[in-house]
FIKOLZA-1660 file (N, C-alpha, C; in steps of 0.1 Angstrom, whole numbers, plus 5000, padded with zeros to 4 digits):
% residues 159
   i   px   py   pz ch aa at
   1 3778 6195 0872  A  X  N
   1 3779 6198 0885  A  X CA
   1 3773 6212 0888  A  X  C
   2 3766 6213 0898  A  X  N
   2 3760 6229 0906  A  X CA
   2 3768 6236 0910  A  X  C
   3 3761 6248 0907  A  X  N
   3 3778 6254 0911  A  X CA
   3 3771 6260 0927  A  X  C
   4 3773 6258 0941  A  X  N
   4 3771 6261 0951  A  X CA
   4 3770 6277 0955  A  X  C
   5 3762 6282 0963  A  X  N
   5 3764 6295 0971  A  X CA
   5 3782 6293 0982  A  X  C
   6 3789 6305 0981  A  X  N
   6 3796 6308 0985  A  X CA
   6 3798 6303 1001  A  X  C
   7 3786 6306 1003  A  X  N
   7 3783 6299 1021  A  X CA
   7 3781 6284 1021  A  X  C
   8 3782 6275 1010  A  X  N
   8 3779 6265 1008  A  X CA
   8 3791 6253 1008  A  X  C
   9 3804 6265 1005  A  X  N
   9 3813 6262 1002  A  X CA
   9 3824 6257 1012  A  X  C
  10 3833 6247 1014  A  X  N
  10 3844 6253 1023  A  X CA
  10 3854 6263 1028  A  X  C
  11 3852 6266 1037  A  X  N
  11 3865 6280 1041  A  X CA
  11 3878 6279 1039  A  X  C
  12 3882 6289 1029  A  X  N
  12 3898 6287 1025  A  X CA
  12 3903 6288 1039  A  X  C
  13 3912 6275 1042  A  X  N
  13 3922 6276 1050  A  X CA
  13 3936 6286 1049  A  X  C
  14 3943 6290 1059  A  X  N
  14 3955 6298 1063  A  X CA
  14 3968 6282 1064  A  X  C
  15 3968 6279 1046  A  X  N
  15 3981 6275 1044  A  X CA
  15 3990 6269 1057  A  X  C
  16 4000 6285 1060  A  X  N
  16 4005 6285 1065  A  X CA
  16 4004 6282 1079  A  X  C
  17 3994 6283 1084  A  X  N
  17 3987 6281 1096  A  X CA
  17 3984 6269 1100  A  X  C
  18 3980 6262 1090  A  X  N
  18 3973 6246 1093  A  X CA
  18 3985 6241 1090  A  X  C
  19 3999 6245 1084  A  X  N
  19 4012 6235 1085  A  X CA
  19 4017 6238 1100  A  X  C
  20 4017 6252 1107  A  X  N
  20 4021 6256 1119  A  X CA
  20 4013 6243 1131  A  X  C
  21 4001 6246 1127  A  X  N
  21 3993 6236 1139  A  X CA
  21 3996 6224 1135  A  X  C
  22 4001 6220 1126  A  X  N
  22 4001 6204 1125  A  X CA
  22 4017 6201 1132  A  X  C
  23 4024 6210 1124  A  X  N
  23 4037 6208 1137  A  X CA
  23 4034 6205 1150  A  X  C
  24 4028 6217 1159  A  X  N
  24 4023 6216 1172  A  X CA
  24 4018 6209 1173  A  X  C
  25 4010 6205 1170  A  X  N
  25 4001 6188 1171  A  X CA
  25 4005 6181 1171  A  X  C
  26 4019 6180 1159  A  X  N
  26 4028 6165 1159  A  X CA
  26 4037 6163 1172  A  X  C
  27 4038 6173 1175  A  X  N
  27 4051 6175 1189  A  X CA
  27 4043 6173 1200  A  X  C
  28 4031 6176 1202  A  X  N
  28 4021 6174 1216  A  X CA
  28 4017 6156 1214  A  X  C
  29 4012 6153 1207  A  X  N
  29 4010 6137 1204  A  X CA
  29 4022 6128 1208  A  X  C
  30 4024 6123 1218  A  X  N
  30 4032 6118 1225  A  X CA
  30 4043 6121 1232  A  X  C
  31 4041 6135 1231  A  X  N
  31 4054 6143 1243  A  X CA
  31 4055 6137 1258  A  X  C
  32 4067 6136 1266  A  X  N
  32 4064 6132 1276  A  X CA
  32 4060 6144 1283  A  X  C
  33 4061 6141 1297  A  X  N
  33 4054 6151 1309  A  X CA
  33 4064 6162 1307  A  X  C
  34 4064 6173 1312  A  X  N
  34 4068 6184 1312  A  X CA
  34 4078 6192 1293  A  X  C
  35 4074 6186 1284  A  X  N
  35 4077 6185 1273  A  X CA
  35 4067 6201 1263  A  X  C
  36 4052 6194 1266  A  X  N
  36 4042 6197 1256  A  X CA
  36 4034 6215 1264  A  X  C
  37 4040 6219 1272  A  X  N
  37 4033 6231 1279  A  X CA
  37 4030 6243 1268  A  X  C
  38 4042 6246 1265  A  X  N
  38 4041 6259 1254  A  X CA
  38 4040 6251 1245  A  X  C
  39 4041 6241 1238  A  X  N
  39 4033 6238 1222  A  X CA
  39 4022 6238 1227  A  X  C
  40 4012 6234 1237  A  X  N
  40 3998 6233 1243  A  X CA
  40 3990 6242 1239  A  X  C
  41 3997 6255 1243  A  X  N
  41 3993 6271 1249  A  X CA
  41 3993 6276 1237  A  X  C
  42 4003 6276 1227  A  X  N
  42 4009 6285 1215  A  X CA
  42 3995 6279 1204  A  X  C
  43 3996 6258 1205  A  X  N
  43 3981 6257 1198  A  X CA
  43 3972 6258 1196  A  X  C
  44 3966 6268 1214  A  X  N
  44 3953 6268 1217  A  X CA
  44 3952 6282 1207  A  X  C
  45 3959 6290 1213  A  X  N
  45 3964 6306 1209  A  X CA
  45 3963 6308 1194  A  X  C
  46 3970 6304 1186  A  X  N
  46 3964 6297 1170  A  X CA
  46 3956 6293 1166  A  X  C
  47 3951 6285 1173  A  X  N
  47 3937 6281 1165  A  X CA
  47 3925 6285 1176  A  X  C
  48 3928 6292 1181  A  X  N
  48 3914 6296 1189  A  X CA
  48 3906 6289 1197  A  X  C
  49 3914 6273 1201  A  X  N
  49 3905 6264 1209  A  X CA
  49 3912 6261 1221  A  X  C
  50 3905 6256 1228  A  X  N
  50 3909 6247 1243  A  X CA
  50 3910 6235 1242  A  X  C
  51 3913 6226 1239  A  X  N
  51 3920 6215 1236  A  X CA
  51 3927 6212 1247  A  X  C
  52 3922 6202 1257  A  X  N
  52 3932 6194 1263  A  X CA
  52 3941 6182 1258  A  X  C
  53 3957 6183 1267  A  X  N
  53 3964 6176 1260  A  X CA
  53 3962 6164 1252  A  X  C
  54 3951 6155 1268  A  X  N
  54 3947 6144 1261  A  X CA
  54 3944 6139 1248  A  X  C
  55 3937 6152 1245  A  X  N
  55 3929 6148 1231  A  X CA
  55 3942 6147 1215  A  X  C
  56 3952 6151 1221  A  X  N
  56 3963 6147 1211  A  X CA
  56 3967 6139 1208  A  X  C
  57 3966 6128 1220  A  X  N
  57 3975 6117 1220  A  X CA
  57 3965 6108 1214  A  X  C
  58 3971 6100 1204  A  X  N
  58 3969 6095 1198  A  X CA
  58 3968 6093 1183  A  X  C
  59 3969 6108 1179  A  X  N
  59 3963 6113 1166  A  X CA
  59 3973 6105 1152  A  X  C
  60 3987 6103 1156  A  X  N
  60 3994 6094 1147  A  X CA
  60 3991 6081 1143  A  X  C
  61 3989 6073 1152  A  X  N
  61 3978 6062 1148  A  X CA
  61 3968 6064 1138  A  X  C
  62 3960 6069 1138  A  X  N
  62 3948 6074 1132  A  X CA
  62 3945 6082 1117  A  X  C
  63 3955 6087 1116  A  X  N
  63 3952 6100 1109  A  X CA
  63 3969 6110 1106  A  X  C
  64 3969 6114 1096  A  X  N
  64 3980 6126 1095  A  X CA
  64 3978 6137 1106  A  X  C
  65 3985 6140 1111  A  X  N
  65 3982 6152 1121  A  X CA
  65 3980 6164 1110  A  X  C
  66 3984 6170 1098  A  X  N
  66 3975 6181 1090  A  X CA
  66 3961 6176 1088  A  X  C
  67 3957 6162 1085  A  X  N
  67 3941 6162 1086  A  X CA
  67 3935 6164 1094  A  X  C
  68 3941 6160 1106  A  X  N
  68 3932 6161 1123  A  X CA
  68 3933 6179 1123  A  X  C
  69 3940 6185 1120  A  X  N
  69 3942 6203 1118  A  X CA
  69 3929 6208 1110  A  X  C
  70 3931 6204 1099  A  X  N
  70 3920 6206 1088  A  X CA
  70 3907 6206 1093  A  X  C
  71 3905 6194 1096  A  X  N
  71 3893 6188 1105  A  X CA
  71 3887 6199 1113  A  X  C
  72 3894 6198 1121  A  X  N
  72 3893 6208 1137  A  X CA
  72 3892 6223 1130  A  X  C
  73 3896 6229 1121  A  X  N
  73 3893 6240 1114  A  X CA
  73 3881 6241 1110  A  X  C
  74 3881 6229 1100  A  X  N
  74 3864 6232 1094  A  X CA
  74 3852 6232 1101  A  X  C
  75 3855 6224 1117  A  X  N
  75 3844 6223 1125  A  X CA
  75 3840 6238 1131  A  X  C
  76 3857 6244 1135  A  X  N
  76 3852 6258 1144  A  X CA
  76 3843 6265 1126  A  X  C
  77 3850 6263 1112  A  X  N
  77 3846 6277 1109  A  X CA
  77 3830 6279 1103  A  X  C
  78 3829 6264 1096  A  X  N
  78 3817 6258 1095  A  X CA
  78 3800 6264 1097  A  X  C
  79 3792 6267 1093  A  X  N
  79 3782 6273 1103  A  X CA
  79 3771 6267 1092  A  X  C
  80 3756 6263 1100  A  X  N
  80 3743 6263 1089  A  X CA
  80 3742 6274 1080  A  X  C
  81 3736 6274 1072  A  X  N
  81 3732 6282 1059  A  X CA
  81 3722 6283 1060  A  X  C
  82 3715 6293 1060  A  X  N
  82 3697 6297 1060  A  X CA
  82 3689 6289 1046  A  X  C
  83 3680 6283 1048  A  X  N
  83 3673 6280 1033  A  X CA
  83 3677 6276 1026  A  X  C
  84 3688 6264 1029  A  X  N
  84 3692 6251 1019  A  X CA
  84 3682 6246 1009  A  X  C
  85 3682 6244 0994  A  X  N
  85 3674 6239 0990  A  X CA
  85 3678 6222 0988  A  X  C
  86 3671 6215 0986  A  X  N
  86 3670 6203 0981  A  X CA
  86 3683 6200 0974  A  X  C
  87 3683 6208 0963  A  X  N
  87 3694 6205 0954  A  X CA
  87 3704 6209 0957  A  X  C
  88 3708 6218 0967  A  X  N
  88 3718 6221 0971  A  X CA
  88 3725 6211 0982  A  X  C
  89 3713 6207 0986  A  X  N
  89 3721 6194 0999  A  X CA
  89 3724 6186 0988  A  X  C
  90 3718 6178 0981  A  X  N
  90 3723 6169 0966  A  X CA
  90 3736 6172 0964  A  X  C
  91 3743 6189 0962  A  X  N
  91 3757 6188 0954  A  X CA
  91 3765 6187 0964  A  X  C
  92 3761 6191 0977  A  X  N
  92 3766 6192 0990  A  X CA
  92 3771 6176 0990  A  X  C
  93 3760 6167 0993  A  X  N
  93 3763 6154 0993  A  X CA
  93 3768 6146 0984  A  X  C
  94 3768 6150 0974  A  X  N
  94 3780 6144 0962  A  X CA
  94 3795 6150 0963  A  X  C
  95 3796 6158 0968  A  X  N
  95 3809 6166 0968  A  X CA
  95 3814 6157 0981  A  X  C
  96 3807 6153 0992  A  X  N
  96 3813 6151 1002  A  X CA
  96 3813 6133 1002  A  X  C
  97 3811 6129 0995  A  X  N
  97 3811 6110 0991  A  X CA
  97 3828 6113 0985  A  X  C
  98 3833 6104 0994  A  X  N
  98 3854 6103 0989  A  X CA
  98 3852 6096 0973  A  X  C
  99 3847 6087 0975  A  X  N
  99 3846 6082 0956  A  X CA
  99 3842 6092 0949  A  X  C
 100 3836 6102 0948  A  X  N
 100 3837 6112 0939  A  X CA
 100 3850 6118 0933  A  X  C
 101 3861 6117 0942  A  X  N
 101 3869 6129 0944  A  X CA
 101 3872 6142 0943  A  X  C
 102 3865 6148 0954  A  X  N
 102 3866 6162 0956  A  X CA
 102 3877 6159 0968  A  X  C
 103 3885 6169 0969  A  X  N
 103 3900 6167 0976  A  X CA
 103 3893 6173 0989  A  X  C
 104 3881 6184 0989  A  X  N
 104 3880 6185 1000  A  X CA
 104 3868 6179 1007  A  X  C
 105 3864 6167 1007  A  X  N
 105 3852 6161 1008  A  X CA
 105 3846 6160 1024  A  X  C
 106 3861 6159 1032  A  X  N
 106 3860 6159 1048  A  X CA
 106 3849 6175 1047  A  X  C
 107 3853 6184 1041  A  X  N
 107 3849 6196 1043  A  X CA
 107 3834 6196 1048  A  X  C
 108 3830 6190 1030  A  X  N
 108 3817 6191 1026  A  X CA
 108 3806 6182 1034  A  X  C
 109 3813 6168 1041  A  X  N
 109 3809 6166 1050  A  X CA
 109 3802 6173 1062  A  X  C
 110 3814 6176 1069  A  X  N
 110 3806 6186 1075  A  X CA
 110 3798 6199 1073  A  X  C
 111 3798 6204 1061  A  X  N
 111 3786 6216 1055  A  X CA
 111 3778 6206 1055  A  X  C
 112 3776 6189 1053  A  X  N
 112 3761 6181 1056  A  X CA
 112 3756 6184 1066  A  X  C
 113 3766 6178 1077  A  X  N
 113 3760 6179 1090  A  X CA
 113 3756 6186 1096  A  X  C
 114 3763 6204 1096  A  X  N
 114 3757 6212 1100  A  X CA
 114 3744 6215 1095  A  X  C
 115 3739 6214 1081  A  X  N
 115 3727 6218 1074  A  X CA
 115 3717 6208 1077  A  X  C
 116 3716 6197 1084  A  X  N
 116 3705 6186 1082  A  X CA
 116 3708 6183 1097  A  X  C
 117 3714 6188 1107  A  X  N
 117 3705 6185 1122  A  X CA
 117 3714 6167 1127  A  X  C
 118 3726 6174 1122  A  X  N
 118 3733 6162 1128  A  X CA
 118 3741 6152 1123  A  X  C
 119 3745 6142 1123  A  X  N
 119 3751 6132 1118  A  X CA
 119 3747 6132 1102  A  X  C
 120 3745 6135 1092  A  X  N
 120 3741 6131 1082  A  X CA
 120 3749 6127 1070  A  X  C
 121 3760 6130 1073  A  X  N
 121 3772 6119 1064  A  X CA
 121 3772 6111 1064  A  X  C
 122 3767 6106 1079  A  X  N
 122 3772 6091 1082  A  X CA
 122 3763 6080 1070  A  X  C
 123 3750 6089 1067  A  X  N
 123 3746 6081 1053  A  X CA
 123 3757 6072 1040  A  X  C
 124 3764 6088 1043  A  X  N
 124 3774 6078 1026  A  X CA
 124 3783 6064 1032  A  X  C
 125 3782 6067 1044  A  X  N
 125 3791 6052 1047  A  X CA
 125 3780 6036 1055  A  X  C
 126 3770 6042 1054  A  X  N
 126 3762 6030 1065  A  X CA
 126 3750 6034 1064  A  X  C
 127 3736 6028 1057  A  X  N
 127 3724 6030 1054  A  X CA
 127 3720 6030 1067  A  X  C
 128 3707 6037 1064  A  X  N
 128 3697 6044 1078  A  X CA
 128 3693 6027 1085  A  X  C
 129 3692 6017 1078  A  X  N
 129 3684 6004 1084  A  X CA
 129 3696 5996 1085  A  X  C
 130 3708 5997 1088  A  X  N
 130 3724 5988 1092  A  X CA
 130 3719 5981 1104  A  X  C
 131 3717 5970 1107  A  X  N
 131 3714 5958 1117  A  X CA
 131 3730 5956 1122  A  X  C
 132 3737 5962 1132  A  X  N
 132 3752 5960 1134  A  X CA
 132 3754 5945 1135  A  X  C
 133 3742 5938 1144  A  X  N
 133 3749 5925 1144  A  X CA
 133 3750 5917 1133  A  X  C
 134 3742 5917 1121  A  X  N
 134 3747 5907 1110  A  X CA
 134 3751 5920 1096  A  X  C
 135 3753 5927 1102  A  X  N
 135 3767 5936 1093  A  X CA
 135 3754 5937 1075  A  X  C
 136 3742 5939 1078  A  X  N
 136 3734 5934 1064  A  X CA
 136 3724 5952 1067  A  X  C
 137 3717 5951 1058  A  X  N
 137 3704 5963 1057  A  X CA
 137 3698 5961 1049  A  X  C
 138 3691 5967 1047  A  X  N
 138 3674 5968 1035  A  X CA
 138 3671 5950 1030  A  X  C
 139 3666 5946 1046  A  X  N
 139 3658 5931 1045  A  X CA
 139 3675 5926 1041  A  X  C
 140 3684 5921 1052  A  X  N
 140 3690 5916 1051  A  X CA
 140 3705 5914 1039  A  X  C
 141 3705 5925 1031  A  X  N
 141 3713 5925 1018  A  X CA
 141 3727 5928 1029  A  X  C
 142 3739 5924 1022  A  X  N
 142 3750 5924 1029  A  X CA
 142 3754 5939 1028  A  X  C
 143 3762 5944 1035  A  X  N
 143 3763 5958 1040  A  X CA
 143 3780 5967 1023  A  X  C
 144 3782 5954 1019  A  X  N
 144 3790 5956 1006  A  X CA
 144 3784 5959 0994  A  X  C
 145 3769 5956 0993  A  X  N
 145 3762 5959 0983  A  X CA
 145 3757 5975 0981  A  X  C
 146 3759 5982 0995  A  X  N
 146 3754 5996 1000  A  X CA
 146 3765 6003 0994  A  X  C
 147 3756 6015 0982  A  X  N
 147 3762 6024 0974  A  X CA
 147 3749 6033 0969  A  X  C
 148 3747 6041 0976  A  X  N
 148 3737 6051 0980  A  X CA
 148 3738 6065 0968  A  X  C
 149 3729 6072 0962  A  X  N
 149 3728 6083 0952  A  X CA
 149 3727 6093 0966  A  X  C
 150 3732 6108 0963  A  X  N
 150 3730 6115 0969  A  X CA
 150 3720 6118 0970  A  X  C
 151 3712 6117 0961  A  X  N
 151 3697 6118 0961  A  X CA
 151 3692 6108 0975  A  X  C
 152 3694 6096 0971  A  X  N
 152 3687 6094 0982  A  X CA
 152 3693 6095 0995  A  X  C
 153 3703 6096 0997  A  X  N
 153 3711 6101 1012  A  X CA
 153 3698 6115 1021  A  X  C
 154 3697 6125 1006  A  X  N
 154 3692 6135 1009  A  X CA
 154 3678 6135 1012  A  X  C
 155 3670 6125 1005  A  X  N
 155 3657 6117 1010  A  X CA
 155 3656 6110 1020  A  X  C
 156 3668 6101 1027  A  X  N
 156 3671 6096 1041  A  X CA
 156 3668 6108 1049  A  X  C
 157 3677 6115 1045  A  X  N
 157 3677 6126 1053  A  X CA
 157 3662 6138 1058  A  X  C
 158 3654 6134 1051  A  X  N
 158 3639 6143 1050  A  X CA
 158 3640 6154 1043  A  X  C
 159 3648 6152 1031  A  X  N
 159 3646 6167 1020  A  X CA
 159 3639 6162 1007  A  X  C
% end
């Protein structure tokens, strides 16, 4: 394994903070009307965003409300890195494929995206040539056979 630049890395989260916001978040996700005002306010105030209510509801369905926290953290702290090399997108994109197991892989995800100009994770889950209507890619092979090296994600990608 490479061992990454510091800036390359994910930002240590505030523990105690991302348990605080996930509270707030759990109590706003389906509060009724006049319920969710000061958990609204107190969660914007903590985490530094504007968040409308709407965007809460639903998060239980979906997801742990600490992941949807985590998430929303790594996106504000997140930033490009000047002069990525090749190989560094490589450890970047092996760290952030879930079959690896790196615990923080959502992270490293997004350290992809930011560094290559957009969506670029979405490689480890769905090849650049996915035909949605017969669920197949590369000249028709079924979309279960798709299990990509980070190498080539990173060559999808134009590195």
């Amino acid at each position: 394994m490479m061992e990454l630049r510091p800036e390359l890395l994910p930002p240590v989260l505030d523990e105690a903070l991302v348990n605080q916001l996930a509270e707030l978040a759990e109590k706003i996700d389906g509060a009724r009307v006049g319920e969710w005002d000061d958990w609204l306010s107190e969660f914007n105030r903590l985490a530094d965003t504007e968040i409308p209510f709407e965007h809460f509801q639903g998060i239980y369905g979906g997801e742990y409300h600490i992941d949807w926290v985590q998430r929303l953290l790594f996106e504000k702290l997140i930033a490009p890195v000047q002069n990525v090399t090749r190989e560094e997108l490589i450890e970047v994109t092996r760290r952030a494929m879930p079959q690896n197991g790196f615990p923080e892989f959502e992270a490293y995800e997004r350290i992809l995206d930011v560094n290559t100009e957009g969506n670029g994770s979405r490689l480890i889950f769905e090849p650049p040539d996915l035909d949605p209507a017969t669920n197949t890619w590369g000249d028709g092979r079924p979309l279960c056979e798709y299990d990509p090296t980070p190498e080539q994600i990173v060559a999808w990608l134009g590195f």
